[in-house]
mmCIF file of the C-alpha atoms, coordinates in Angstrom:
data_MODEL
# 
_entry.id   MODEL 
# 
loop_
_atom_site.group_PDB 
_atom_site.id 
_atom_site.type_symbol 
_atom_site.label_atom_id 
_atom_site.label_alt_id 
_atom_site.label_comp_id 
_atom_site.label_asym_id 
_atom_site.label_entity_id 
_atom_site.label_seq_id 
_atom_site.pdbx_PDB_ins_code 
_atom_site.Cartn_x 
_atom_site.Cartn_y 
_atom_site.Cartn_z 
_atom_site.occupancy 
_atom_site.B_iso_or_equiv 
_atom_site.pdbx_formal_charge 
_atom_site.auth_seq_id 
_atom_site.auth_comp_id 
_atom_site.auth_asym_id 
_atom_site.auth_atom_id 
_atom_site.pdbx_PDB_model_num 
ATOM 1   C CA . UNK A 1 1   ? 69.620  62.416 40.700 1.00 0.00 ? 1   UNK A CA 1 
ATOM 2   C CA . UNK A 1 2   ? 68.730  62.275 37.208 1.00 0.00 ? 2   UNK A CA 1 
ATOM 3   C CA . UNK A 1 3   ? 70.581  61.107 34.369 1.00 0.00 ? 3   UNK A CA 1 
ATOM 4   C CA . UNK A 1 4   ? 70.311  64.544 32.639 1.00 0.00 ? 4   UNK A CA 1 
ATOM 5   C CA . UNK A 1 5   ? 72.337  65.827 35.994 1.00 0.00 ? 5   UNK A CA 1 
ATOM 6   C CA . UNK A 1 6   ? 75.053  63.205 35.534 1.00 0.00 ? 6   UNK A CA 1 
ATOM 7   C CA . UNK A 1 7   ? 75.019  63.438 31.953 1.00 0.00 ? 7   UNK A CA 1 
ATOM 8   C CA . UNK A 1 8   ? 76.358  67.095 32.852 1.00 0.00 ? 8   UNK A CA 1 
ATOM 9   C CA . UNK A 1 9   ? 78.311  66.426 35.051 1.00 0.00 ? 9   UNK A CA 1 
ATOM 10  C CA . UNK A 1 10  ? 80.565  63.598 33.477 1.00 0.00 ? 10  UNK A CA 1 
ATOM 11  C CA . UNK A 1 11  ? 80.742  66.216 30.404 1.00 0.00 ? 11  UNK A CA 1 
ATOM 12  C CA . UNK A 1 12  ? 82.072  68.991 33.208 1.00 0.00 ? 12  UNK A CA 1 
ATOM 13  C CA . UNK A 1 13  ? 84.574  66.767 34.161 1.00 0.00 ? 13  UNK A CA 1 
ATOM 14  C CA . UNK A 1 14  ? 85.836  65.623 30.760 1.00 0.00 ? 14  UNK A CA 1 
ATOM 15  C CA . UNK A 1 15  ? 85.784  69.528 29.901 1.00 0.00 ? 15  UNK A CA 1 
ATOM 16  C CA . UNK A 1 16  ? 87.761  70.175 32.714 1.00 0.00 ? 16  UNK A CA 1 
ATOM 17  C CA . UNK A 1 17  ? 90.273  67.336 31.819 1.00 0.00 ? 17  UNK A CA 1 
ATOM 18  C CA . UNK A 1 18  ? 91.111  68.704 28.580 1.00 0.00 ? 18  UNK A CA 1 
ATOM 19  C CA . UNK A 1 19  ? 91.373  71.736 29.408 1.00 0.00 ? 19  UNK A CA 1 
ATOM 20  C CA . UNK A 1 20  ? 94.301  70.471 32.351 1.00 0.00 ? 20  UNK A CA 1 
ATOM 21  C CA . UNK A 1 21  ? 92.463  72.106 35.197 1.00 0.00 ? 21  UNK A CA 1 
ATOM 22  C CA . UNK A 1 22  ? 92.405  70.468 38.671 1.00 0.00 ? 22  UNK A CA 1 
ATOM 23  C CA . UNK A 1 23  ? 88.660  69.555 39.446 1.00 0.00 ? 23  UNK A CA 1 
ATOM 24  C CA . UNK A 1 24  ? 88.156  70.106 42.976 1.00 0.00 ? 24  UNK A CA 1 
ATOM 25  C CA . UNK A 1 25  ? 87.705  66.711 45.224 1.00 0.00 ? 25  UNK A CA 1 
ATOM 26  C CA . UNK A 1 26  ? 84.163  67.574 46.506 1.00 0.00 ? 26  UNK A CA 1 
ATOM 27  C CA . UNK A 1 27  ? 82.885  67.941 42.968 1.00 0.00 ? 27  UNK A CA 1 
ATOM 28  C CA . UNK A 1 28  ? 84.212  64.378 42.348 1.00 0.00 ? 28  UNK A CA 1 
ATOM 29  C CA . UNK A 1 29  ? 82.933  62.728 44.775 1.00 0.00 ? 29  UNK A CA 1 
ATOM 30  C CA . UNK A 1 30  ? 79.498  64.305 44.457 1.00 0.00 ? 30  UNK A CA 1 
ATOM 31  C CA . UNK A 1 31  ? 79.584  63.560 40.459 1.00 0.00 ? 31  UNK A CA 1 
ATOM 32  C CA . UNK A 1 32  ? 81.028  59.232 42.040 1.00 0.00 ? 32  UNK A CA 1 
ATOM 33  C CA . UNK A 1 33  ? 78.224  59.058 44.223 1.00 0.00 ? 33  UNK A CA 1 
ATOM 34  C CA . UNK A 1 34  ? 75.859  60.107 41.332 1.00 0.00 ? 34  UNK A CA 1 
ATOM 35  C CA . UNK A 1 35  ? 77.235  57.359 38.979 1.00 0.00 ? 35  UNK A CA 1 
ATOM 36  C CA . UNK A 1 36  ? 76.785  54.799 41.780 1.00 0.00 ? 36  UNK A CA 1 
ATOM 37  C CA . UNK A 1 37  ? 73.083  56.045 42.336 1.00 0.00 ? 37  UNK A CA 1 
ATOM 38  C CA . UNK A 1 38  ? 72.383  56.000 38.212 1.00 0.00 ? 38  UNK A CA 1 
ATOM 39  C CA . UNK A 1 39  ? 74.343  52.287 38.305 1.00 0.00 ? 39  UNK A CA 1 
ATOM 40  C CA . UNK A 1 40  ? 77.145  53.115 36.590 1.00 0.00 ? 40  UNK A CA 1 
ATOM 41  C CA . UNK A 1 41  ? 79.595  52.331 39.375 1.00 0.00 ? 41  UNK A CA 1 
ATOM 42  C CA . UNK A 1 42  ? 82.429  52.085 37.400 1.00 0.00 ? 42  UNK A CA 1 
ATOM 43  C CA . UNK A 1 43  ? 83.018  55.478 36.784 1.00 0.00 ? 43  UNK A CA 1 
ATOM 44  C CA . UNK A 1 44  ? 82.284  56.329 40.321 1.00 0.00 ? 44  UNK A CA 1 
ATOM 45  C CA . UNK A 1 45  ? 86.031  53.790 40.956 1.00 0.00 ? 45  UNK A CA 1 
ATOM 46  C CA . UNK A 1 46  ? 87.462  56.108 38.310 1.00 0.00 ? 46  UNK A CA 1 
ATOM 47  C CA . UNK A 1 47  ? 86.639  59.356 40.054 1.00 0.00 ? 47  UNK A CA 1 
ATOM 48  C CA . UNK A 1 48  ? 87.509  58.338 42.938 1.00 0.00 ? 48  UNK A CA 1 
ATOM 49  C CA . UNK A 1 49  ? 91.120  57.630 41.993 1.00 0.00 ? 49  UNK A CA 1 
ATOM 50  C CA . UNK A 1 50  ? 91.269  61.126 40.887 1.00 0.00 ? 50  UNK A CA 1 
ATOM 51  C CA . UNK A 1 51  ? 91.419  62.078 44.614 1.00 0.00 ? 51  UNK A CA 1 
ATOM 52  C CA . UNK A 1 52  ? 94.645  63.402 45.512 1.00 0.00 ? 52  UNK A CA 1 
ATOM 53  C CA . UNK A 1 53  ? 93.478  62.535 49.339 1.00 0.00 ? 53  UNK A CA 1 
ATOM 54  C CA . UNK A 1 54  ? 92.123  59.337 49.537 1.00 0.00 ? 54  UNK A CA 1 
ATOM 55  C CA . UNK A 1 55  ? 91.660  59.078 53.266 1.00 0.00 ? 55  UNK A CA 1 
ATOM 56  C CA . UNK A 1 56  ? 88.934  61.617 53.317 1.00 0.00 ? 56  UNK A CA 1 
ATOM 57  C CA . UNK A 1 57  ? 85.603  59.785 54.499 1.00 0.00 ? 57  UNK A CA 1 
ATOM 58  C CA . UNK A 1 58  ? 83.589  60.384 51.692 1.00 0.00 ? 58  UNK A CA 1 
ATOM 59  C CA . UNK A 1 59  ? 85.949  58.995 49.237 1.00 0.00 ? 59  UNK A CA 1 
ATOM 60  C CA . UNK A 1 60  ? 86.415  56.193 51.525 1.00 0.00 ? 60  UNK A CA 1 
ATOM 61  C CA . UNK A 1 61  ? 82.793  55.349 51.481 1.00 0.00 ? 61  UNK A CA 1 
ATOM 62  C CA . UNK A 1 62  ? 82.509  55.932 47.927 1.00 0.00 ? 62  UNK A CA 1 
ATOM 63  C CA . UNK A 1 63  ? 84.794  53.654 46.757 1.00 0.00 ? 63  UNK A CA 1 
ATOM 64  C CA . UNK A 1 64  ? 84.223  51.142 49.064 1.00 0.00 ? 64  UNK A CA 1 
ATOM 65  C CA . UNK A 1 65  ? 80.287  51.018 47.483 1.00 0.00 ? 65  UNK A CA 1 
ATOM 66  C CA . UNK A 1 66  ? 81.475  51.644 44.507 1.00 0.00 ? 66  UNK A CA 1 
ATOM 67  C CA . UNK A 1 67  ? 83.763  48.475 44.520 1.00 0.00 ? 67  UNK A CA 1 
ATOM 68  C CA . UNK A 1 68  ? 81.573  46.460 45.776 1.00 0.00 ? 68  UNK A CA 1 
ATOM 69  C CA . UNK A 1 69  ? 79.190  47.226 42.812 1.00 0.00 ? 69  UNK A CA 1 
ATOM 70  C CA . UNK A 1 70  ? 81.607  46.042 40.384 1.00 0.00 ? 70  UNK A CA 1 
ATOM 71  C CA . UNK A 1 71  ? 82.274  42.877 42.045 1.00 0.00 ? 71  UNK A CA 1 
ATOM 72  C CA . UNK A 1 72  ? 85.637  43.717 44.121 1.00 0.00 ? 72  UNK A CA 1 
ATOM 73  C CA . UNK A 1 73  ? 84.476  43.326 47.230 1.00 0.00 ? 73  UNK A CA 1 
ATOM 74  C CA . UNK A 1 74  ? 87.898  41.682 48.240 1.00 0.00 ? 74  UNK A CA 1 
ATOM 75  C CA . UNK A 1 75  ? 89.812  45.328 47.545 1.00 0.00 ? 75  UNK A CA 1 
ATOM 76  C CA . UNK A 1 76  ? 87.062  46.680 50.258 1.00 0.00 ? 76  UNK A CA 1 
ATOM 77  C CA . UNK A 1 77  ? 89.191  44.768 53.168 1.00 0.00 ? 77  UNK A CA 1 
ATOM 78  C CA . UNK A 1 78  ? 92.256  47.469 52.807 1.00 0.00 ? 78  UNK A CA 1 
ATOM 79  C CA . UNK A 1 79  ? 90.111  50.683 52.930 1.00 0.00 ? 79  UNK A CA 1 
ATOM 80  C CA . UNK A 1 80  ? 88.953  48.922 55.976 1.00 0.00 ? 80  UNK A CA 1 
ATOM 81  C CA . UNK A 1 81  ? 91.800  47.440 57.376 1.00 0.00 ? 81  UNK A CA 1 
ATOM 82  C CA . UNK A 1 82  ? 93.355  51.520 56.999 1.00 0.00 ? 82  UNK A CA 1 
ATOM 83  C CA . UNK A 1 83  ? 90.968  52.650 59.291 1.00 0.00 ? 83  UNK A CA 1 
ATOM 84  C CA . UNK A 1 84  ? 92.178  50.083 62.271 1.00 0.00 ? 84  UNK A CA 1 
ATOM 85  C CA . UNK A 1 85  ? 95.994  52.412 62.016 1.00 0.00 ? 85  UNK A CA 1 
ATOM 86  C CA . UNK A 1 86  ? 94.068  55.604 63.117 1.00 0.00 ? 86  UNK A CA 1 
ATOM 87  C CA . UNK A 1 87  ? 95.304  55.707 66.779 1.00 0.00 ? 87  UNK A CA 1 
ATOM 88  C CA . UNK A 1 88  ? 93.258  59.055 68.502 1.00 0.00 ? 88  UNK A CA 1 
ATOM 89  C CA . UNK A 1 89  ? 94.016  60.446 71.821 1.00 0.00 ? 89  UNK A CA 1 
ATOM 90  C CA . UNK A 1 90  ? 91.296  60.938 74.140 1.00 0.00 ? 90  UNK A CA 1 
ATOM 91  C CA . UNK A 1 91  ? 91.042  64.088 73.526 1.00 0.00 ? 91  UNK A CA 1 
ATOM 92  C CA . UNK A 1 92  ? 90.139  64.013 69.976 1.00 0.00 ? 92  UNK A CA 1 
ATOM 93  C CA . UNK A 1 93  ? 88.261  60.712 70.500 1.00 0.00 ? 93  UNK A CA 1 
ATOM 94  C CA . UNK A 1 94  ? 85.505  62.832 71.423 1.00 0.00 ? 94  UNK A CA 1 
ATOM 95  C CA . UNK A 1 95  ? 84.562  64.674 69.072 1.00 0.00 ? 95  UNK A CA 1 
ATOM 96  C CA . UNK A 1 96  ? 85.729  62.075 66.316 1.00 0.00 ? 96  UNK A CA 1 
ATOM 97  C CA . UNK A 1 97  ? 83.192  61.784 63.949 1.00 0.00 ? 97  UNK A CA 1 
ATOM 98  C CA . UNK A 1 98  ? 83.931  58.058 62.352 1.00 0.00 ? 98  UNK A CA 1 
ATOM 99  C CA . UNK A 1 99  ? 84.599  58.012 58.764 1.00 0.00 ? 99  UNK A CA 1 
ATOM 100 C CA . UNK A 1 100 ? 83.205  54.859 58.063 1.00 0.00 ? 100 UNK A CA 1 
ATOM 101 C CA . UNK A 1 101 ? 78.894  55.644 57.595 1.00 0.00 ? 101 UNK A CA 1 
ATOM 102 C CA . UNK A 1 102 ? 76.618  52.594 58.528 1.00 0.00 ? 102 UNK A CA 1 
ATOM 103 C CA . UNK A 1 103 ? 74.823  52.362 54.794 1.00 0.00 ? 103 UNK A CA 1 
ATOM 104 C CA . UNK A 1 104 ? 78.040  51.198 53.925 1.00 0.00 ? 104 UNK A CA 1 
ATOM 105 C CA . UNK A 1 105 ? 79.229  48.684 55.809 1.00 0.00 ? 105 UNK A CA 1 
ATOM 106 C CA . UNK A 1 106 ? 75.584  47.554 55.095 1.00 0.00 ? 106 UNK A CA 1 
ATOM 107 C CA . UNK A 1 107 ? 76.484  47.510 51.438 1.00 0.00 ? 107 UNK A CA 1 
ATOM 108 C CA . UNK A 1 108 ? 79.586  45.436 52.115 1.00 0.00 ? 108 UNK A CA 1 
ATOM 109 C CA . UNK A 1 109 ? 78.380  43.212 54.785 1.00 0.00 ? 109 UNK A CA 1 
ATOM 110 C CA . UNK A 1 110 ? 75.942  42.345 51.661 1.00 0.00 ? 110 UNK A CA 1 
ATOM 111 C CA . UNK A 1 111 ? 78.579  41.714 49.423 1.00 0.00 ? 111 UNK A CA 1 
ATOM 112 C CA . UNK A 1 112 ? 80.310  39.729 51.009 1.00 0.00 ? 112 UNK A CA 1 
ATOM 113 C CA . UNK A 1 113 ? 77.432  37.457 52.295 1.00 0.00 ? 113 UNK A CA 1 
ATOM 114 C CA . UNK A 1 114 ? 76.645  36.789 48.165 1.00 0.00 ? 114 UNK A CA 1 
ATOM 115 C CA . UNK A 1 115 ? 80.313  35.543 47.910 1.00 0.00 ? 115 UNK A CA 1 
ATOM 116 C CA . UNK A 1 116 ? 81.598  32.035 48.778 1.00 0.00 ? 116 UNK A CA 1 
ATOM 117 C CA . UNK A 1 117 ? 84.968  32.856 50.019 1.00 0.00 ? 117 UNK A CA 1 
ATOM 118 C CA . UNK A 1 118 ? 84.709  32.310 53.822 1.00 0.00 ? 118 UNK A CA 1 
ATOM 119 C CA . UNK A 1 119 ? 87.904  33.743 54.736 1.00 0.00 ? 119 UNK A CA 1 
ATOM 120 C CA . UNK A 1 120 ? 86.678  36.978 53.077 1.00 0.00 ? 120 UNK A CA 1 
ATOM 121 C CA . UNK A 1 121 ? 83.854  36.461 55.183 1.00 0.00 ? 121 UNK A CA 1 
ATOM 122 C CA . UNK A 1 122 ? 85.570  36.109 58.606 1.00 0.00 ? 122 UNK A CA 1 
ATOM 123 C CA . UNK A 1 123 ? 87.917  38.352 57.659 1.00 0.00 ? 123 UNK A CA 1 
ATOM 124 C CA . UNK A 1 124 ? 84.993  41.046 57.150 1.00 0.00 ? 124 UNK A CA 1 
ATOM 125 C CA . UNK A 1 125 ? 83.064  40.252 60.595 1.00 0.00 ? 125 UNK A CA 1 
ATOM 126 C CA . UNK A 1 126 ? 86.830  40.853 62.502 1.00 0.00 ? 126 UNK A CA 1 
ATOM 127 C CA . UNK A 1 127 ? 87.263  44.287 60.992 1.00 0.00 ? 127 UNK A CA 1 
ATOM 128 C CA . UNK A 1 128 ? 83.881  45.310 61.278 1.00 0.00 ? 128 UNK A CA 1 
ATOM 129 C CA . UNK A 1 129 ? 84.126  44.676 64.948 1.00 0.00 ? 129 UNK A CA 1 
ATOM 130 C CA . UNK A 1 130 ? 87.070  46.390 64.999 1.00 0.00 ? 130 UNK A CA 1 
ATOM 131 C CA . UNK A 1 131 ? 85.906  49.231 63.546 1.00 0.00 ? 131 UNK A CA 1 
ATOM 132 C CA . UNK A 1 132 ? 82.984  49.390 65.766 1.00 0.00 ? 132 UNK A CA 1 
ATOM 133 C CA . UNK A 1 133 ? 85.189  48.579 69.115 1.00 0.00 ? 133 UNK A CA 1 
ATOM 134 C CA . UNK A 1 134 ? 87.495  52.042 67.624 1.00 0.00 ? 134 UNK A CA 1 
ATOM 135 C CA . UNK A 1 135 ? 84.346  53.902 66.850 1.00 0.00 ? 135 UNK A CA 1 
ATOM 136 C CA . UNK A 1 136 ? 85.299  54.389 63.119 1.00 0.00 ? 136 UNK A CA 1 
ATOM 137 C CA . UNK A 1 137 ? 81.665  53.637 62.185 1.00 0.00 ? 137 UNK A CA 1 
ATOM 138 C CA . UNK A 1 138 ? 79.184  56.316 62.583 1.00 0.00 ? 138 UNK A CA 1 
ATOM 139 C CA . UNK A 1 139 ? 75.321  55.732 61.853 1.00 0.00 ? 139 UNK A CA 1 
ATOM 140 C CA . UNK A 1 140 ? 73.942  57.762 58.900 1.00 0.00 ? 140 UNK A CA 1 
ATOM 141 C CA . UNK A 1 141 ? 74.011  57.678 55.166 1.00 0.00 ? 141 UNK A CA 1 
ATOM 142 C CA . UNK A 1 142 ? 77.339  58.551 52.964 1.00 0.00 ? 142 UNK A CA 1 
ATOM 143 C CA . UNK A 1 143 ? 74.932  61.758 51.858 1.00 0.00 ? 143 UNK A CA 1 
ATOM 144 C CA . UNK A 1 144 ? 75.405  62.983 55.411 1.00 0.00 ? 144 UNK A CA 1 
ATOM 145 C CA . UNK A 1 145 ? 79.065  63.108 54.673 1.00 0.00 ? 145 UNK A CA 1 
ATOM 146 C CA . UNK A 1 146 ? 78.672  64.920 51.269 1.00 0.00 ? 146 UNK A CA 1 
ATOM 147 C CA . UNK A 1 147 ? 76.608  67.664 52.607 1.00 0.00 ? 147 UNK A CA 1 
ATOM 148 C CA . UNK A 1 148 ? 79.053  68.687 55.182 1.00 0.00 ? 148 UNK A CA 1 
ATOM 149 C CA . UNK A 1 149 ? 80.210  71.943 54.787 1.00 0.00 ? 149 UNK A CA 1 
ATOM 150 C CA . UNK A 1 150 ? 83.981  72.921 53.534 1.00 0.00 ? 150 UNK A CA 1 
ATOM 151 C CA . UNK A 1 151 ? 85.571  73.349 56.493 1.00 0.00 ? 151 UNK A CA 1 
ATOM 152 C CA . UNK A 1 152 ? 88.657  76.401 55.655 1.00 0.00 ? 152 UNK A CA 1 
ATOM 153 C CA . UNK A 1 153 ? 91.798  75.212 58.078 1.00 0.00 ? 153 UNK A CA 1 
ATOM 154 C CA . UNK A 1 154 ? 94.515  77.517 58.185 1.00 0.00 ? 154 UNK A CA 1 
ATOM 155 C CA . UNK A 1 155 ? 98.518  76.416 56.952 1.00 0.00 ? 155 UNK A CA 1 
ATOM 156 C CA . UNK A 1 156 ? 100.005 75.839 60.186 1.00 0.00 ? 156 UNK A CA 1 
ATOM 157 C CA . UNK A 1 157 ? 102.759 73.601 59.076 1.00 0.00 ? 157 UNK A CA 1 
ATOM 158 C CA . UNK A 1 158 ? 103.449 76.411 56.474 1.00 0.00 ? 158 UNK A CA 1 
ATOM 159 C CA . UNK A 1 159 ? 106.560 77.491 58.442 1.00 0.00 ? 159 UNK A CA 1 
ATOM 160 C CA . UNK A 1 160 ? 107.834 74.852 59.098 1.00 0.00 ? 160 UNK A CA 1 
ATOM 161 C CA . UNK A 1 161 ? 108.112 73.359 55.520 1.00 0.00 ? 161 UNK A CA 1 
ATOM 162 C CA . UNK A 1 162 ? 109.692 76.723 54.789 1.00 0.00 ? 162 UNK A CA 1 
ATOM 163 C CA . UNK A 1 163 ? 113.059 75.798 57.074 1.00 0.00 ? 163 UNK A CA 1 
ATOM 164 C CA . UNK A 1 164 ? 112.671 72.103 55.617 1.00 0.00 ? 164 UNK A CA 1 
ATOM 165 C CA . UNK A 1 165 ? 112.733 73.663 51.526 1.00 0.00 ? 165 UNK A CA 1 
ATOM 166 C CA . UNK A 1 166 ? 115.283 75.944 52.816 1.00 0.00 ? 166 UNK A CA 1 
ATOM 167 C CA . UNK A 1 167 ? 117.116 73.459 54.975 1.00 0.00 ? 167 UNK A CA 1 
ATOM 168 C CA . UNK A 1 168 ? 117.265 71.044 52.166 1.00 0.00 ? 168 UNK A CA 1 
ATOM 169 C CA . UNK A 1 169 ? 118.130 73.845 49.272 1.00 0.00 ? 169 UNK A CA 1 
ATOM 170 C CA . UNK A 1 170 ? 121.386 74.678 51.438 1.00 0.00 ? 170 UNK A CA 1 
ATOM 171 C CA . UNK A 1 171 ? 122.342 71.270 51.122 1.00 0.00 ? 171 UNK A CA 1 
ATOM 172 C CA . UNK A 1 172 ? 122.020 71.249 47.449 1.00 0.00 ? 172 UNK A CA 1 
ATOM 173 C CA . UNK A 1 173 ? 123.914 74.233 47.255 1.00 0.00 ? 173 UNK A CA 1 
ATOM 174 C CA . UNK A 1 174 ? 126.537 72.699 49.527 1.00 0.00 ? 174 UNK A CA 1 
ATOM 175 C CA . UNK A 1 175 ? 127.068 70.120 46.860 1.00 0.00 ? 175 UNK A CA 1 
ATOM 176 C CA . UNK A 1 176 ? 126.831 72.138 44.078 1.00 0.00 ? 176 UNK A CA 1 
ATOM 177 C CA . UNK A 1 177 ? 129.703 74.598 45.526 1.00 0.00 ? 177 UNK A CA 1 
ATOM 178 C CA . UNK A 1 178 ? 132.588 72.693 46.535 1.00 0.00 ? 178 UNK A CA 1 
ATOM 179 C CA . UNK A 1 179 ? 134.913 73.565 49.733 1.00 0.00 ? 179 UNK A CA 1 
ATOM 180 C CA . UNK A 1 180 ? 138.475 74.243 48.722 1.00 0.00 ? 180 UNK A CA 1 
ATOM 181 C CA . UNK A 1 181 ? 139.703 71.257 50.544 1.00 0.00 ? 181 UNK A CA 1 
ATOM 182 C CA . UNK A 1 182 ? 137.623 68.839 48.582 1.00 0.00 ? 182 UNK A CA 1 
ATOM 183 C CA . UNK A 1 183 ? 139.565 67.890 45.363 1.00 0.00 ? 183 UNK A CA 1 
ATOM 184 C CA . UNK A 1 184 ? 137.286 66.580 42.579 1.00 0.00 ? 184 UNK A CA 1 
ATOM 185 C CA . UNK A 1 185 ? 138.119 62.895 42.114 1.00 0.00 ? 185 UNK A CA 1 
ATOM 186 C CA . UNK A 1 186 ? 138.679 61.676 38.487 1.00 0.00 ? 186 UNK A CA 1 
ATOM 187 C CA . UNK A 1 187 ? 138.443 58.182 37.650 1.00 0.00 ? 187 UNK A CA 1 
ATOM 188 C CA . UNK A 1 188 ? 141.906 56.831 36.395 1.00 0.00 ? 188 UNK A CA 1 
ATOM 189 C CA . UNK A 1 189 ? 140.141 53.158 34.808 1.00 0.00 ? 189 UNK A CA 1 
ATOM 190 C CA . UNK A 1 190 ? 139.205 53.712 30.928 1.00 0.00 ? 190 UNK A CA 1 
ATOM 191 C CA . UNK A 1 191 ? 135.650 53.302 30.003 1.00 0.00 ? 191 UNK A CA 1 
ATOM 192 C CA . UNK A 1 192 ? 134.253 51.355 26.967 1.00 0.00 ? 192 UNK A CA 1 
ATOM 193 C CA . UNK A 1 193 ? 134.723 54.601 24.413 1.00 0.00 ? 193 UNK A CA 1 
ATOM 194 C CA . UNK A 1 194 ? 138.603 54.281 25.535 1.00 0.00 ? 194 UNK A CA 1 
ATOM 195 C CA . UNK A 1 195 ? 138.645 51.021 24.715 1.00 0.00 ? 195 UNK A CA 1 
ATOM 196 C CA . UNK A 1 196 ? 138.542 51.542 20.360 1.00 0.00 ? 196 UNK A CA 1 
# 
C-alpha cells in the first residue's frame, strides 16, 4: 500500500491496454482497491468497469466504496437493490457466504448520513435491512474477499452450449439453403433508382 506499488501497477495496466491483452479481473480489483486506499477513487470506478463480471463480491464492494468516494452515493442503491433478486434455496443458503462485507455498508451508511436527501436515506435503511433479513451481508473487511483464493470450477454447461451453437448454426444453414418448394419472392414495386 504504497504509492510506488500503485504507481506500478496503474503503469501494468496501461501496458497491458496497449498492448490489447485481457487483464485478469482479480488483478483489477486488487490494483481498484489500491487507488481507493491511496485516495484516488476515481480510477478505482474505472477499473471496476473493466470487469466483464460485475456481480462478483469484490467488485461489488469496490465500487460501491469507490462511488461513494466520489460523491455518487445515489448509484450505490442499484448494486444494492441487485443483491435483494438473489433468491437461494436452502440448500445453498448455508453455506452462502454474503457478498455484501460489513466495512462497506459502513462506508455507505456514512455517506449517506452526510447527504440531505431523505428519501436516499430511507431508501438506504430499507435495503440494508433487507440485505441483512437475506443474509447478503457478511461481517469482515472487503480485504477478506480479495485474499480468497481462485477457486478453478469446471465447464459444466460446456455441452450444452455445444447443441445450442450447433442447434442455432443448423438454422442458419436452413436459411441459407433453400427447400425446393420455397420460390424466392421478388418484389414487383420499383424502387427510387427505377424511378429516373
Amino acid at each position: 500500500n504504497t504509492p510506488e506499488s500503485f504507481e506500478t501497477a496503474q503503469n501494468f495496466i496501461k501496458e497491458a491496454q496497449d498492448y490489447g491483452t485481457r487483464i485478469n479481473q482479480k488483478i483489477l480489483t486488487f490494483v481498484a482497491h489500491l487507488a481507493i486506499l491511496q485516495g484516488y477513487p476515481h480510477i478505482a470506478v474505472e477499473l471496476l468497469e473493466m470487469c466483464q463480471r460485475s456481480g462478483q463480491a469484490a467488485v461489488r464492494n469496490l465500487k460501491a466504496v469507490a462511488l461513494c468516494h466520489v460523491n455518487r452515493v445515489e448509484d450505490t442503491i442499484p448494486i444494492f437493490r441487485s443483491l435483494l433478486s438473489i433468491d437461494l434455496p436452502d440448500n445453498r443458503r448455508a453455506t452462502w457466504i454474503g457478498p455484501i462485507r460489513t466495512e462497506t455498508l459502513d462506508v455507505v451508511r456514512e455517506a449517506v448520513l452526510n447527504t440531505e436527501d431523505k428519501e436516499l436515506k430511507s431508501e438506504f435503511e430499507r435495503i440494508e435491512r433487507n440485505l441483512r433479513d437475506a443474509q447478503h451481508v457478511t461481517e469482515g473487511a472487503i480485504k477478506d474477499l480479495l485474499l480468497l483464493p481462485i477457486e478453478f470450477r469446471p465447464n459444466r454447461d460446456n455441452d450444452k452450449n455445444r447443441n445450442r451453437a450447433m442447434l442455432a448454426a443448423s438454422f442458419n444453414r436452413q436459411q441459407n439453403h433453400r427447400r425446393p418448394y420455397q420460390k424466392e419472392r421478388y418484389q414487383s414495386r420499383g424502387g427510387l433508382a427505377d424511378m429516373e
